[in-house]
C-alpha positions as CSV (number, residue, x, y, z in Angstrom):
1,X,0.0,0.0,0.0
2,X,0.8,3.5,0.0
3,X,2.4,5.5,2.5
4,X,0.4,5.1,5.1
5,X,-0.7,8.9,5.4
6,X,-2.2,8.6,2.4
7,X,-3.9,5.7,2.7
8,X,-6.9,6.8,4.0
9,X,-7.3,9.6,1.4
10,X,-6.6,6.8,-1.0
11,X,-9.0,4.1,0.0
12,X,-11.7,7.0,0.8
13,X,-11.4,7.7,-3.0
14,X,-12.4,4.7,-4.4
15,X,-15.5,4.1,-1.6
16,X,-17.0,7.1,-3.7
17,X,-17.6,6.1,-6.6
18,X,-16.3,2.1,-7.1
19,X,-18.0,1.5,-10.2
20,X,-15.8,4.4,-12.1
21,X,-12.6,2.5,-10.3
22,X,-14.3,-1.2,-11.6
23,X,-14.4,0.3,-15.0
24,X,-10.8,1.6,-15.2
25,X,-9.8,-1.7,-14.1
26,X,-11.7,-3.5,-16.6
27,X,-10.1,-1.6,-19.1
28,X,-6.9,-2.4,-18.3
29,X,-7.9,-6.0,-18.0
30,X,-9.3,-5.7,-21.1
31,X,-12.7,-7.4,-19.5
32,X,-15.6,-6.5,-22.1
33,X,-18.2,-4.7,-20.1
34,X,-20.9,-6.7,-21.8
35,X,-19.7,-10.0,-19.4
36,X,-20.8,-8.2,-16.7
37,X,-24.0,-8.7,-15.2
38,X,-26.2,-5.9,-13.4
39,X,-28.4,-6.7,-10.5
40,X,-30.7,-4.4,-11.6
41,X,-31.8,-1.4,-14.0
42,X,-30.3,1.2,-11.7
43,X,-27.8,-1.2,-9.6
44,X,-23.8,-0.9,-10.2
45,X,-21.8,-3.1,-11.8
46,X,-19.0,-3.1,-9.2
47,X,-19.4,-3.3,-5.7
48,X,-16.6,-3.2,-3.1
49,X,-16.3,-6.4,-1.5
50,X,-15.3,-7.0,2.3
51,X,-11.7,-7.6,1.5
52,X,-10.4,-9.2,4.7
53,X,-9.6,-12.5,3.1
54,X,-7.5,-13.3,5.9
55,X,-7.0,-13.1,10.0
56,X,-3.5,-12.1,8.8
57,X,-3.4,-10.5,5.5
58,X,-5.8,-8.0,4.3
59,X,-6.0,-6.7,0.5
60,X,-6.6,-2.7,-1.1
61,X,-10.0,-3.5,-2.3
62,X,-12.0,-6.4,-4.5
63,X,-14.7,-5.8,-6.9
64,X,-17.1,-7.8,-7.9
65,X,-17.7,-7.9,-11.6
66,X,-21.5,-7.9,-11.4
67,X,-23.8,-10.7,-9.8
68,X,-23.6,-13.7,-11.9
69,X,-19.8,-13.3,-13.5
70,X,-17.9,-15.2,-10.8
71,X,-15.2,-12.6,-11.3
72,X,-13.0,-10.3,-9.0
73,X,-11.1,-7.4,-9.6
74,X,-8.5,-7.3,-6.7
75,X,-6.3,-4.0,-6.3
76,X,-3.3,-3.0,-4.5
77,X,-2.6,0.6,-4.2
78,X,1.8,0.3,-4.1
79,X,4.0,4.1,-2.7
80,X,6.2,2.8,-0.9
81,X,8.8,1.1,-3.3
82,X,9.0,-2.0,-1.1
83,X,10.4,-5.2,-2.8
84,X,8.1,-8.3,-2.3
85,X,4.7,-6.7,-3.9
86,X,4.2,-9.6,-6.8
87,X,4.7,-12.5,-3.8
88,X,2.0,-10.4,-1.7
89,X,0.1,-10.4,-4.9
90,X,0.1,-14.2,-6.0
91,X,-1.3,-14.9,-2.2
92,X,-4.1,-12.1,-1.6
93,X,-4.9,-13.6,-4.9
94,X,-5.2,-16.7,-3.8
95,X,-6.5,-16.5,-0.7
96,X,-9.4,-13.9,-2.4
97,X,-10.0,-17.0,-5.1
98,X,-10.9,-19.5,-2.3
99,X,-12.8,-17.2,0.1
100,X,-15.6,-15.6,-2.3
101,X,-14.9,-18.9,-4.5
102,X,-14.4,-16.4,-7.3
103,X,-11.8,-16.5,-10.2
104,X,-9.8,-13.7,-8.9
105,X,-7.7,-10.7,-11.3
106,X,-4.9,-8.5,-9.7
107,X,-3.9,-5.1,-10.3
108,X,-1.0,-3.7,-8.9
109,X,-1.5,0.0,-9.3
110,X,2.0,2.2,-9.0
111,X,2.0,5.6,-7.7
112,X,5.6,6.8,-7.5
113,X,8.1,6.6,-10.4
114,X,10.6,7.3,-8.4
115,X,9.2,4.6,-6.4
116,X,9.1,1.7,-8.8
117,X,9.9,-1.2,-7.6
118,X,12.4,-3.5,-9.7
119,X,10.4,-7.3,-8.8
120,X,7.1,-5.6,-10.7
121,X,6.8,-6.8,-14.2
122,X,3.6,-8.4,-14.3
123,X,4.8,-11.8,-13.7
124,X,5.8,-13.5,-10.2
125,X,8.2,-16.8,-11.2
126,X,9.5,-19.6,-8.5
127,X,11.5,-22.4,-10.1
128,X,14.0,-24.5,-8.7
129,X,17.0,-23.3,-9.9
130,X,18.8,-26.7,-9.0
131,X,17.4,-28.1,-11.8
132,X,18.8,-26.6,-15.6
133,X,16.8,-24.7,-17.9
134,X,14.7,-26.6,-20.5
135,X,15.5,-25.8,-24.3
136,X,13.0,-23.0,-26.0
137,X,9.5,-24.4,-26.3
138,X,10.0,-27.4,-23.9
139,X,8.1,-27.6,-20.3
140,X,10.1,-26.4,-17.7
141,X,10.9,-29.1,-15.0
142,X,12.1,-26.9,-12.5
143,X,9.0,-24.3,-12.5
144,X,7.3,-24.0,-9.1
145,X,5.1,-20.9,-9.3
146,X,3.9,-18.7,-12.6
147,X,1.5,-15.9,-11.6
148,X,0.2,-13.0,-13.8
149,X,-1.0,-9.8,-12.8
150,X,-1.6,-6.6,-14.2
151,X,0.2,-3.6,-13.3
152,X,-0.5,0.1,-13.6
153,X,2.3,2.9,-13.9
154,X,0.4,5.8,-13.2
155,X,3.0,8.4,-14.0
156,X,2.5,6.5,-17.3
157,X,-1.1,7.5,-17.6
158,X,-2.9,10.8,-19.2
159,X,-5.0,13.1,-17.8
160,X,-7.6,12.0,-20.6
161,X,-7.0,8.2,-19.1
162,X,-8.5,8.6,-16.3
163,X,-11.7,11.4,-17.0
164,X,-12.6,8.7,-19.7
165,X,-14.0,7.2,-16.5
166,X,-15.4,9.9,-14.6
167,X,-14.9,12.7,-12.4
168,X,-14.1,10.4,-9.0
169,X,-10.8,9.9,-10.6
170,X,-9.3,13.5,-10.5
171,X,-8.0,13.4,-7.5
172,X,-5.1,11.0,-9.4
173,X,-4.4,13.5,-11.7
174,X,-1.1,15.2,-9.8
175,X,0.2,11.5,-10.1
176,X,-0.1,10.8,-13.7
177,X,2.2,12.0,-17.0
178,X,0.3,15.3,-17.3
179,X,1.0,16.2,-13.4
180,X,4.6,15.1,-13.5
181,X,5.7,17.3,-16.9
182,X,2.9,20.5,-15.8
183,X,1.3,20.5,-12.7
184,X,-0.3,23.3,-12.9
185,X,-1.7,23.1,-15.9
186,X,-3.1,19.7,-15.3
187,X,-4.6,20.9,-11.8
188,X,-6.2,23.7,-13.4
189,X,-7.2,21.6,-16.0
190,X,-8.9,19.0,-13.2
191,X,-10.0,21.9,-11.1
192,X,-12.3,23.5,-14.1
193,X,-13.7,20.2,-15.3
194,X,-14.8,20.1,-11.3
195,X,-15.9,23.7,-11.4
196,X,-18.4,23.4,-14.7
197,X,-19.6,19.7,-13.6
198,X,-22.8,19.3,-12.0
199,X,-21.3,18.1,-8.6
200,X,-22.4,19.0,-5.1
201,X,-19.9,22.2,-4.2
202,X,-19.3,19.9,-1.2
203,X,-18.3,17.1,-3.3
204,X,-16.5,19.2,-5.5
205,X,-14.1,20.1,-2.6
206,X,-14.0,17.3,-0.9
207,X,-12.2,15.6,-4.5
208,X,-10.4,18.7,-4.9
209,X,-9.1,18.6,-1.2
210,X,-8.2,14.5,-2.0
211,X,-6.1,15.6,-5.6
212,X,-3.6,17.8,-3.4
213,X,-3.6,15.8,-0.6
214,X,-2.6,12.9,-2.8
215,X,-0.6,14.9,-5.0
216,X,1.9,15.1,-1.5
217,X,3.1,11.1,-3.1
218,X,5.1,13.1,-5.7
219,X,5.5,16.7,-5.3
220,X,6.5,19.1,-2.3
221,X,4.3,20.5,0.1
222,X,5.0,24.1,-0.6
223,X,4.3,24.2,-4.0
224,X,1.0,22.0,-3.0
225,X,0.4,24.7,-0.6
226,X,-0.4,27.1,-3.2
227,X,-2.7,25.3,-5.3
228,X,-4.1,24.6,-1.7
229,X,-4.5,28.8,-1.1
230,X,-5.8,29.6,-4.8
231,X,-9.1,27.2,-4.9
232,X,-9.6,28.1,-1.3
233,X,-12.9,29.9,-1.6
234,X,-14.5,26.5,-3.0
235,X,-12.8,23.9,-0.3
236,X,-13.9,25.2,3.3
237,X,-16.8,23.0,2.9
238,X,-14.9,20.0,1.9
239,X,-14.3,17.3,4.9
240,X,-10.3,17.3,4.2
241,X,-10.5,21.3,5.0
242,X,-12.9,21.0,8.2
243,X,-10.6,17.8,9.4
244,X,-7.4,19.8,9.1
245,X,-9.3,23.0,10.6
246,X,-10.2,21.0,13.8
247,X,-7.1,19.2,14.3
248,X,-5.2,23.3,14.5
249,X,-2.9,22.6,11.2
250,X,-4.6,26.5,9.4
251,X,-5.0,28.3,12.5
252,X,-3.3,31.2,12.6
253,X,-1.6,31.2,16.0
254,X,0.7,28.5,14.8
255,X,1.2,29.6,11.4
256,X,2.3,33.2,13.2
257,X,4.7,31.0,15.7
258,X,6.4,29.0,12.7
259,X,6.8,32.6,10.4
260,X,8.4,34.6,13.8
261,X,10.7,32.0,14.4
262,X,11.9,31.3,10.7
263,X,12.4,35.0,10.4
264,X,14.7,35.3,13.7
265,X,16.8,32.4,12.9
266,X,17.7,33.6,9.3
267,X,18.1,37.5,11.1
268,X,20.1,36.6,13.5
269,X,22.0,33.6,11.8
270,X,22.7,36.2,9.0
271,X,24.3,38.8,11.6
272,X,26.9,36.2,12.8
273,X,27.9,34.2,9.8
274,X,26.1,36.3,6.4
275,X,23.7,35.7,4.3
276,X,22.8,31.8,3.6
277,X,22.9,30.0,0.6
278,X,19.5,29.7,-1.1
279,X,19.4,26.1,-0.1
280,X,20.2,27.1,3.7
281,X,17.3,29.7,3.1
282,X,14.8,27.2,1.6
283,X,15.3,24.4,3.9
284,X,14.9,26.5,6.9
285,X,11.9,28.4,5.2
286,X,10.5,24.7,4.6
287,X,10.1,23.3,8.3
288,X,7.0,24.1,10.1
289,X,7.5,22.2,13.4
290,X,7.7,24.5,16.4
291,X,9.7,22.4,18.6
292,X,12.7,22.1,15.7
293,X,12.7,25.6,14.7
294,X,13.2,26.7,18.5
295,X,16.1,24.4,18.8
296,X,17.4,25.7,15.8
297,X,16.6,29.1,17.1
298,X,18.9,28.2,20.3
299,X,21.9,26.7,18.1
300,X,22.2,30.4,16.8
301,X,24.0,31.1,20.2
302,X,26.2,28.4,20.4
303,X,27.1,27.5,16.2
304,X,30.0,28.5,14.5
305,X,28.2,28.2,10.6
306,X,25.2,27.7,9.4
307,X,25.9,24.3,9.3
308,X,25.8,24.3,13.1
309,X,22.5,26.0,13.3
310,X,21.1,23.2,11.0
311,X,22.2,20.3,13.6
312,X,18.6,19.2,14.6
């Protein structure tokens, strides 16, 4: 999974609207949407399964490919760069097949590029390398395990991939191709098609709220920041806003602590040892916990560079 900060955001995304997720799957999967069976006129095709397959191991999420197909749709959500994702694969997979009786499709979806694991290339292979390699065309003897799965590089994906499938997939966009080479042109892109959609403003925030929030996987915080501060007006409704309102993180007593302090350590850092270096500056200008930027306040007195007053 993800880093876990995110996952919430992440698994909270998908609960909103599961059928646009169960259709970008089946894309990928190349499933033909006319296998799937509808319980009803107005029911979805997909419906997020319980997916604790396991006392011990618990998969992303499962879909069921309508009523009658038999099929699953299991995704993993990957961050982190972690070795070992196709081996956790090849088991939830397994474990998913014999508890809904099911046959049972993973998707390994990856978020990071600079997070891309080196085991995942759509194939998880155990053979017994004791025993020599067959000629080409012939049965392996020594094979052991040959599992399949699909896998998604998001940073490999377009804006336009994921809209095809509705709105509820936005809050991806900061991840894909588009928000790695512009990203603000791709988040103002996302942000109007939310703007001119028919949405609930509430809902409109609260997927806004998610696509910078999310966006924190591969791109800093300041620069998140200010898309944060420029659709403002349109997210104070949104439950991401009111959660991070309650728990202190925009009020301004602490943003008015972290700014004072910044400011004295680079005035009175500059008066002993001269202006920093712009990455001195930035880093310093960067950190926003209280308790480190007082420390660092205090190493003014006793450092002999700037390089002192950084010792944290």
């Amino acid at each position: 999974m993800a880093e876990n900060k995110y996952n919430a955001s992440l698994k909270d995304l998908i609960d909103k609207d599961p059928e646009a997720w169960g259709r970008y799957l089946a894309h990928h999967l190349h499933i033909d949407a006319t296998e799937f069976e509808v319980l009803k006129p107005d029911a979805k095709q997909f419906q997020v399964l319980d997916s604790d397959v396991s006392t011990a191991l618990r998969t992303d999420k499962l879909f069921q490919v309508g009523p009658k197909a038999k099929k699953l749709i299991h995704l993993e959500l990957e961050g982190s760069g972690d070795l070992g994702l196709p081996k956790r694969l090849q088991i939830y997979n397994i474990l998913a097949e014999r508890h809904h009786k099911m046959l049972v499709k993973s998707v390994a979806i990856l978020l990071r590029e600079e997070k891309n694991p080196s085991d995942v290339t759509g194939e998880y292979i155990v053979r017994d390398d004791s025993i020599p390699l067959p000629e080409p065309g012939q049965p392996d003897p020594g094979l052991i395990h040959h599992f399949r799965y699909h896998v998604i590089r998001l940073w490999e994906e377009s804006l336009d991939d994921l809209m095809a499938f509705g709105l509820n997939l936005l809050p991806l966009a900061l991840l894909t191709r588009d928000g790695n080479e512009n990203l603000q042109q791709t988040f103002a892109r996302a942000e109007n098609e939310l703007r001119k959609s028919d949405l609930a403003d509430k809902i409109k925030g609260d997927l806004m709220s998610l696509m910078i929030n999310i966006g924190g996987l591969a791109h800093k915080k300041e620069v998140l920041g200010g898309l944060y501060m420029s659709v403002g007006n349109i997210l104070e409704e949104s439950w991401v806003f009111q959660d991070i309102k309650g728990k202190g993180h925009v009020e301004g007593r602490v943003e008015g602590e972290v700014a004072s302090l910044v400011k004295n350590i680079l005035r009175l850092g500059t008066k002993r040892f001269g202006t920093p270096e712009s990455s001195v500056q930035e880093k310093i200008q960067l950190l926003t916990d209280v308790p480190q930027l007082e420390q660092m306040l205090d190493n003014v007195l006793t450092a002999t560079s700037w390089d002192d007053i950084l010792k944290i």
